[in-house]
LUMVO-180175 format. One record per residue: residue in three letters; x, y, z of N, C-alpha, C in turn. Coordinates in pm, whole numbers, plus 50000, padded with zeros to 5 digits. Layout:
# residues N
alaXYZXYZXYZ
...
This chain:
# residues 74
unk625150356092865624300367892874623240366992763
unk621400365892839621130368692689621150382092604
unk620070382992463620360389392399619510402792423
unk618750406292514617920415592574619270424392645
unk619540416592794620970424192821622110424892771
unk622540419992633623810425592566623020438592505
unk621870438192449621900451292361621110462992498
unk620840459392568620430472792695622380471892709
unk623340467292731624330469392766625290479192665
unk624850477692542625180481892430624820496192424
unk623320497992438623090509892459623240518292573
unk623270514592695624280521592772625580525192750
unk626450518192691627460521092633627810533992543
unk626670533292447626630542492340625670556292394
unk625060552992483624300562792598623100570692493
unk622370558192494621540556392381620030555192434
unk619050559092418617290556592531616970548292393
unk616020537692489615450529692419614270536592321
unk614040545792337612850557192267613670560592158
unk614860566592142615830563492027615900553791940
unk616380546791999616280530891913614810525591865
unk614150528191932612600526891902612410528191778
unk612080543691776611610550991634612190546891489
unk613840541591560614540540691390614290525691367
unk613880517891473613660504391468612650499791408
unk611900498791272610460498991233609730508291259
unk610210515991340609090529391339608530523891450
unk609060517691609608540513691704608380522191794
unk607140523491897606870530191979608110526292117
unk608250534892195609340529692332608330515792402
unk607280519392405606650508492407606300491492411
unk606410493792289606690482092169608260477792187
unk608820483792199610380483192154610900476192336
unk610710480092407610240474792602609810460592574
unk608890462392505607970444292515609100436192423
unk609930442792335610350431892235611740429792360
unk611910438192429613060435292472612870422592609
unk611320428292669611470419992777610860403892715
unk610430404992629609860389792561611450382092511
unk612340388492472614150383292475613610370292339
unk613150374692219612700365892161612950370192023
unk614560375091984614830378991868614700370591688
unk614420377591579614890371491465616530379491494
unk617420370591400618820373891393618880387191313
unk617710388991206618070401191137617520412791256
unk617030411091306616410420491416617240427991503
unk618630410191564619810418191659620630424591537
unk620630422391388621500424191343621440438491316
unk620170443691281619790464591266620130466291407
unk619590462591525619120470191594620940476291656
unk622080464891625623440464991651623970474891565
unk623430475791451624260486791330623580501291375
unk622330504091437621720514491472622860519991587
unk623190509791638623980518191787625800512991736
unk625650515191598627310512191532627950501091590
unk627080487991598628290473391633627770467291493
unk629080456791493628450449091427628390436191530
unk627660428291414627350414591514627940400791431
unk629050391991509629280381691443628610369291481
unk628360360191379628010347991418629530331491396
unk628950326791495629690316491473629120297691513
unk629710291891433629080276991495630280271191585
unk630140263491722630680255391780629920244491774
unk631370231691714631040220591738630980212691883
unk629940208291939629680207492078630750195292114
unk631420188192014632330174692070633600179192077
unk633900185691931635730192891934635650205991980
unk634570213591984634790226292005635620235491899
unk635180232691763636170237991687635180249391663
unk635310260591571634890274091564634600275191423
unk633860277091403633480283291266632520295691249
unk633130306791193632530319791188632180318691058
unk630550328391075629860331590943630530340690880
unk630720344090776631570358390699630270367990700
């Protein structure tokens, strides 16, 4: 899933309008905040507010593509 529909999924969840999230998001218009979503072209600190605004947090992790072993960021 990308990261446009996890956080529209997120905010349905939390039953949240993107005009909400907007304003506390940089001070974005619903607008603005529409284009960033349909362009699906995040910085990580970007998913990382916009997840604490609607109370998630967000983990990261590396997979090694040969063992598949897991390594999470703290």
């Amino acid at each position: 899933m990308d990261v446009s529909k996890t956080l529209k999924m997120l905010m349905l969840d939390r039953n949240v309008k993107q005009v909400d999230i907007a304003g506390k998001f940089k001070g974005m218009s619903k607008h603005s905040f529409n284009n960033l979503l349909r362009r699906n072209d995040f910085k990580l600190s970007d998913v990382i507010e916009i997840a604490g605004l609607l109370d998630y947090d967000v983990k990261l992790q590396f997979v090694d593509n040969n063992s598949k072993k897991k390594i999470e960021v703290e």
